[in-house]
C-alpha positions, 0 to 999 in steps of 0.5 A, a space after each residue: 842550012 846555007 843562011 837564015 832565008 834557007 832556014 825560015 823557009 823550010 821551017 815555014 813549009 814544015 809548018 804549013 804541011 801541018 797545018 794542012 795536016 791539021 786542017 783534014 784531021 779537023 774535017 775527017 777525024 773523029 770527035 775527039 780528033 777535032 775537038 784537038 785540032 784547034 788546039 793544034 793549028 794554034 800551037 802550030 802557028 805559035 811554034 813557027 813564030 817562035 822559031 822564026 824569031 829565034 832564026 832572026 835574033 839569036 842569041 849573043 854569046 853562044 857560037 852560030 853554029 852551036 846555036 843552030 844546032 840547038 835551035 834545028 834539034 829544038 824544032 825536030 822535037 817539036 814538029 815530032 810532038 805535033 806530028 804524035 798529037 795528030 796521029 793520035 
């Protein structure tokens, strides 16, 4: 990522598409799909939160680049557990 405008936004976008992923899946799934479609369109926005606030105050001590490099690989395997909830 070139700078933390570049970063924020794509983690926004990613976020967005799931939420709307999350949206159809509470319209058109099954019962049980819905039940926990609001349970993720909460921990969607909670993860874009976090990660924002995260790409605007990191941590002192640890080395930019190290640090976005945690902080990119923290969010892969969160969007991958969102992605797995939904297509289950």
């Amino acid at each position: 990522m070139a700078n933390k405008r570049t970063l924020k936004r794509a983690i926004h976008s990613i976020c967005e598409d799931l939420f709307a992923e999350a949206i159809a899946v509470s319209l058109y799934g099954t019962k049980g799909q819905q039940g926990n479609a609001e349970a993720l369109l909460f921990s969607i926005l909670k993860v874009e939160d976090e990660f924002i606030r995260r790409t605007s105050h990191p941590e002192p001590g640890l080395s930019a680049k190290a640090y976005f490099d945690d902080l990119k690989e923290n969010f892969k395997v969160q969007v991958s557990e969102i992605i797995d909830q939904l297509n289950g």
